[in-house]
C-alpha positions in Angstrom: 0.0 0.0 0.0 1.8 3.1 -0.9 1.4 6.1 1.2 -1.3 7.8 1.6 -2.5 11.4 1.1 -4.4 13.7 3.7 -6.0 15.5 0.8 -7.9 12.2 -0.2 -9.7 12.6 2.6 -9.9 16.3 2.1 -7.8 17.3 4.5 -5.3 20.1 4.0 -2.7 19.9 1.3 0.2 21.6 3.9 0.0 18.6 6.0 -1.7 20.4 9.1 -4.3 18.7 10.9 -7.7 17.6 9.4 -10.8 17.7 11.1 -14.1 15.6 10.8 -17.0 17.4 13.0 -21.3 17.2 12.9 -23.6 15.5 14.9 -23.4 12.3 16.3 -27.1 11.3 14.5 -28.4 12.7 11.6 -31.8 13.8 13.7 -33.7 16.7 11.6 -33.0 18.4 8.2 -32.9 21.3 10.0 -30.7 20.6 13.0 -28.3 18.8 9.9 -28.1 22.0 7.5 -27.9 24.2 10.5 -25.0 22.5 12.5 -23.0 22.3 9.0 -23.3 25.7 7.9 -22.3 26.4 11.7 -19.3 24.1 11.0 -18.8 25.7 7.6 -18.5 29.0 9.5 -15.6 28.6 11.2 -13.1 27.2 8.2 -11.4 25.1 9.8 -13.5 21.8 9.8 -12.9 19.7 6.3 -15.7 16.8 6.8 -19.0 16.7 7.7 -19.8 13.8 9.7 -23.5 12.3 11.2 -24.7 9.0 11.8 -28.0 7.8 9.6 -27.7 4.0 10.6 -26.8 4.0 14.6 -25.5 0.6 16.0 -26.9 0.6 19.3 -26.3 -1.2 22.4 -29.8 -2.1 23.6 -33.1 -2.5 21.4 -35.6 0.6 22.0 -32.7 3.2 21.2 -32.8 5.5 18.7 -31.3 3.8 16.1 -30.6 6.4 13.5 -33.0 8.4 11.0 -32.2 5.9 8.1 -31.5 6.8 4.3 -33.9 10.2 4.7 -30.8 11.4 6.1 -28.5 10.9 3.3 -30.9 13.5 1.8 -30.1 15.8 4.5 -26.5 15.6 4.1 -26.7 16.1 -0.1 -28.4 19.2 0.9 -25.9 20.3 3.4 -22.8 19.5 1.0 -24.6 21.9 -1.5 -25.3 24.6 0.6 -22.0 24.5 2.6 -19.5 23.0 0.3 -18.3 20.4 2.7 -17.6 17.3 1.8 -19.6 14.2 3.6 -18.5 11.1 5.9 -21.0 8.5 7.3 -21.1 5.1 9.3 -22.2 2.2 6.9 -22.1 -1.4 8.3 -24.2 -3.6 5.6 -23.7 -3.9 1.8 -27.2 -2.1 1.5 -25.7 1.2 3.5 -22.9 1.3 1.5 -24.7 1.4 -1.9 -27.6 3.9 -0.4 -24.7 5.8 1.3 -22.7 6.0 -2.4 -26.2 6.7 -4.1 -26.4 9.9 -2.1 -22.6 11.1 -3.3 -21.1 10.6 0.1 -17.5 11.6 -0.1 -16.1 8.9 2.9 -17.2 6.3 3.9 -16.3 4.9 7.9 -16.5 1.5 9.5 -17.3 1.7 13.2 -15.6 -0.2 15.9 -19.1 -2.6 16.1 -18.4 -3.4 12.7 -14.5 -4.1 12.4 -15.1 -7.0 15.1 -16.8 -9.0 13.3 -14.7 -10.3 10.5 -17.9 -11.4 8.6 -19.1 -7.8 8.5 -16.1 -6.7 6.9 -16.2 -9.0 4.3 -19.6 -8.0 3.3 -18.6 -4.9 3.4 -14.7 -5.7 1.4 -17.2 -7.7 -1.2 -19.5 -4.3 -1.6 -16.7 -2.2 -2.2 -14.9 -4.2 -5.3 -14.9 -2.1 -8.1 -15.7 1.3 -5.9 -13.3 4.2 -5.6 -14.1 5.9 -2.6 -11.9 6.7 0.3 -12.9 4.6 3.6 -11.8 5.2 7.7 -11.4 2.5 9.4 -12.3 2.5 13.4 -10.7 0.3 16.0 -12.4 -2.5 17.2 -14.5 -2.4 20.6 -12.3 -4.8 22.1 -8.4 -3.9 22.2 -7.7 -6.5 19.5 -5.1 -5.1 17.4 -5.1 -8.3 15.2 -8.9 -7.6 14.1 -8.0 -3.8 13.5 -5.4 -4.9 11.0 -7.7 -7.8 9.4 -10.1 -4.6 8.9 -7.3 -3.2 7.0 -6.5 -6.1 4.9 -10.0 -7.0 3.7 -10.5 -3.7 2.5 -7.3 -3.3 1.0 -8.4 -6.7 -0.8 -11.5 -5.3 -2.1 -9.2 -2.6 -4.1 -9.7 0.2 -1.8 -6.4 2.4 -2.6 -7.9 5.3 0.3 -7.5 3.8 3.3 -7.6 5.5 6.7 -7.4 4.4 10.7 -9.5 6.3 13.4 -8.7 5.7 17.2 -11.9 6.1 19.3 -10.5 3.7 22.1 -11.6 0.2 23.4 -13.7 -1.0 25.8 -12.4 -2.2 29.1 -14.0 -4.3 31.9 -13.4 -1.4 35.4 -12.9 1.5 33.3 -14.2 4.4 35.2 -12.7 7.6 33.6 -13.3 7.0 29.8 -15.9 5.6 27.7 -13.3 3.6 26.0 -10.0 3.8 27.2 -7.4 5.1 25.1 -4.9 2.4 24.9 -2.1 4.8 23.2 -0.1 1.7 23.1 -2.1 0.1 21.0 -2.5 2.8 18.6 1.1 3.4 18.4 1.5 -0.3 17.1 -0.8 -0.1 14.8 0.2 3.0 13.0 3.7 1.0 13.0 2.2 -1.5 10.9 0.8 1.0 8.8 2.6 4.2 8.6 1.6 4.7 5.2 -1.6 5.4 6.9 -3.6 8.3 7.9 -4.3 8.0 11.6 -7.3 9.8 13.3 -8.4 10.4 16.8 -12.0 10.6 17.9 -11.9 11.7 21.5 -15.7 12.2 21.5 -15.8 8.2 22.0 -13.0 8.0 23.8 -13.7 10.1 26.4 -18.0 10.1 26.3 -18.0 13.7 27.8 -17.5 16.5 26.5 -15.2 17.5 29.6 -12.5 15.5 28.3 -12.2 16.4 24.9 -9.3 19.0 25.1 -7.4 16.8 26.7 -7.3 14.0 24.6 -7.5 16.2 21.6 -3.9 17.4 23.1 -2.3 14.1 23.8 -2.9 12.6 20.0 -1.9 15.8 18.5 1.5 15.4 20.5 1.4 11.8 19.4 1.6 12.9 15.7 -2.0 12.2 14.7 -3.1 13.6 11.1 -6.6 14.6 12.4 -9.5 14.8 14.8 -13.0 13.4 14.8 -15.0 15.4 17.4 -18.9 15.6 17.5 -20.9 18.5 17.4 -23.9 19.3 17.5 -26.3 23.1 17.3 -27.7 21.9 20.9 -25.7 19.4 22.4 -28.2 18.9 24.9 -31.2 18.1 23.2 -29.1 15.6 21.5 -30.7 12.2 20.6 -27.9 10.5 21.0 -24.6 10.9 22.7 -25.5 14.2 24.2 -22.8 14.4 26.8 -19.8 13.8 24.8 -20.7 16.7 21.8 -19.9 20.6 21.6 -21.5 22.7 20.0 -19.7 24.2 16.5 -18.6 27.6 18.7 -16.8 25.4 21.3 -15.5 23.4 18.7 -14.0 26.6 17.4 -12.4 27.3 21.0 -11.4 24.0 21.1 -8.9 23.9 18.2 -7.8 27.4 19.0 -6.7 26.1 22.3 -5.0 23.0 21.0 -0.9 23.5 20.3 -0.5 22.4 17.0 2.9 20.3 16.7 4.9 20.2 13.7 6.2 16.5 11.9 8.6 17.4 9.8 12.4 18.9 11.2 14.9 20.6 9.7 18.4 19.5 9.3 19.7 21.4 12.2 16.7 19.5 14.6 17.5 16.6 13.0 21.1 16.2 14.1 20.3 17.5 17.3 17.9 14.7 17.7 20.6 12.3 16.4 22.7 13.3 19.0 20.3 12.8 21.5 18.7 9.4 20.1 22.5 7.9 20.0 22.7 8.2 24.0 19.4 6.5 24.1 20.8 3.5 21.9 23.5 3.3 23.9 21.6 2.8 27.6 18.8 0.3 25.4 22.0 -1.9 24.6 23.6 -1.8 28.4 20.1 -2.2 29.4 19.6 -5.1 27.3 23.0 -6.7 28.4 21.7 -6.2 32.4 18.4 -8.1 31.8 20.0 -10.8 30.3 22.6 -11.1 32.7 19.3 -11.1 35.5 18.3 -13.9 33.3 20.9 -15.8 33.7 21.4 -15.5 37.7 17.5 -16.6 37.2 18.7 -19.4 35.7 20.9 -20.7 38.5 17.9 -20.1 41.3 15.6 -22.2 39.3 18.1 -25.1 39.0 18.9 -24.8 42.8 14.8 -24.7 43.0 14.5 -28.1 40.3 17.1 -29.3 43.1 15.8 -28.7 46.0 12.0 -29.6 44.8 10.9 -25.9 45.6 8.4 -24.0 43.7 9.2 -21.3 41.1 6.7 -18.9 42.8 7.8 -17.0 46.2 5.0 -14.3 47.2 6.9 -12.7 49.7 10.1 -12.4 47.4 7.7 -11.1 44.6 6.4 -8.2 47.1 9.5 -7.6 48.6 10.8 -6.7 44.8 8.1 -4.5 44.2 7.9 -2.6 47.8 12.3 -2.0 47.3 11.5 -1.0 43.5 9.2 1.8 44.7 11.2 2.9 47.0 14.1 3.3 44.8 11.7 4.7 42.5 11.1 8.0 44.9 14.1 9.5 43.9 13.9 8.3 39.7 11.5 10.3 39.2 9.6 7.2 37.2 6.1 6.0 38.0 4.9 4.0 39.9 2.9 2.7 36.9 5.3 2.4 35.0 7.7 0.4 37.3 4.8 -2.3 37.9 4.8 -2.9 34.5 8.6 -3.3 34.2 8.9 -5.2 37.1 5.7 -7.9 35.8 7.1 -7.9 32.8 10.4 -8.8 34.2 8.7 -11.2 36.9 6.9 -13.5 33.8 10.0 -13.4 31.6 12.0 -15.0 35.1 9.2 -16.9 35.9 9.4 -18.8 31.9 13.2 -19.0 32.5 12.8 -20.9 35.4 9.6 -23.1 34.4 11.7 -24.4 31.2 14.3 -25.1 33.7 11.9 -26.8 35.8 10.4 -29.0 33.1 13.2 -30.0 30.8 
């Protein structure tokens, strides 16, 4: 796949961000053409999003206006000049959707889990030109995200792009779906060819959190932002918490700071410089953990010996309780050093099962 250009999504040819704003449903003609020419207003929004067909958790929900909508929207592109982006999850949404000259097309994260949705979709597509977002899955399955990717790269789809909305989590309190930057970050590895979206109005589910995570994925290099809004975010018949309306939208991205990709030559040595010390600890780092590995080694022989068990509790908490006291004056987190020192724990605990059992 070769890589990819913002502007095929209509996003600006100068590389700056792009952003995709409307309502989260497609209620009204009114409420549509109104909140557009709100959005068209401000100049800086470059798609006009809404949902017509809404996925919905429970039966009894409003589940989306229908095809009437894609009417709405036509009318809205011709009056404002925006381009158009909707939600399609069945072969029959994406012809109706294409039928109504909608510009993108975007698979939500209900859809990309389900492998046999995306083929239906990957089979409606052959032969279509037409760019197409792709959302993460519900879950945080990484492996389904990039089967998304593939199917519809199968179909002939040359206009690919990724949107980040974040995944659901069993305990999560603070975000709808947590963010799972990690994630992310692996999967615009796999595909840096790709443009890669944020949508912090599902990440977060309120509208409180918004700037913040608008922030973080901008620093994280993001090409664009997905952010629902709405002429009365209130009255909203879906989703009213998490959306803004088009004048806070407009304070919004005036408050993000924009960070630049590209460096010049001088930056660019001057990172070098910097990034050369940081290869250097990664290899002496590299050479103390295996050296750990191999002292692991010798206790789980003397354990094989002695017939005692690979796990110790108290040695495992005693680890953790000295790490964060070290920690106090590292200036790390503490998150951060439970993670390490897990990840650490399994990889001795492996060592010393193979020992155990060969």
């Amino acid at each position: 796949m070769d890589k990819q250009s913002a502007n095929n999504f209509f996003f600006p040819k100068d590389g700056s961000a792009g952003i995709i704003s409307g309502p989260c449903s497609a209620e009204t003609r009114e409420q549509v053409i109104e909140t557009a020419t709100q959005l068209a207003a401000l100049k800086k929004v470059h798609l006009f999003r809404a949902g017509i067909w809404k996925p919905r958790t429970r039966p009894g929900m409003f589940e989306g206006v229908g095809s009437i909508g894609l009417e709405w929207l036509l009318d809205a592109k011709k009056i404002t000049g925006l381009p158009t982006t909707v939600e399609v999850a069945t072969a029959k949404q994406v012809e109706e959707a294409l039928k109504y000259n909608v510009d993108v097309l975007w698979i939500g994260a209900r859809t990309t889990v389900n492998p046999f949705s995306i083929q239906e979709l990957s089979d409606a597509l052959v032969g279509v030109d037409v760019p197409v977002l792709i959302k993460n899955p519900i879950n945080p399955d990484i492996e389904l995200w990039q089967g998304a990717v593939e199917r519809i790269a199968k179909a002939g789809i040359q206009k690919i792009g990724l949107v980040h909305r974040g995944f659901s989590s069993y305990g999560n309190t603070v975000y709808r779906n947590a963010p799972m930057w990690h994630l992310a970050i692996e999967m615009k590895r796999r595909f840096p060819e790709l443009i890669f979206i944020c949508d912090p109005s599902h990440m977060g589910g309120k509208r409180d959190l918004l700037q913040e995570l608008a922030q973080k994925s901008i620093d994280l290099g993001y090409d664009g932002l997905m952010i629902e809004s709405h002429v009365n975010p209130s009255e909203a018949w879906s989703d009213a918490a998490q959306q803004i309306t088009p004048t806070n939208l407009d304070i919004l991205l005036n408050n993000i700071i924009w960070r630049r990709t590209t460096l010049d030559v001088d930056e660019q040595n001057e990172l070098q410089k910097l990034r050369q010390q940081i290869d250097q600890l990664d290899d002496e780092l590299l050479q103390v953990l295996s050296n750990r590995m191999k002292i692991t080694d010798l206790i789980g022989e003397y354990k094989k010996e002695n017939n005692i068990t690979i796990l110790q509790a108290q040695r495992w908490n005693d680890i953790l309780q000295r790490a964060f006291e070290k920690n106090e004056s590292l200036g790390l987190s503490d998150e951060f050093i439970k993670k390490y020192f897990e990840a650490v724990h399994l990889e001795s605990i492996n060592h010393q099962n193979k020992i155990m059992n060969s």
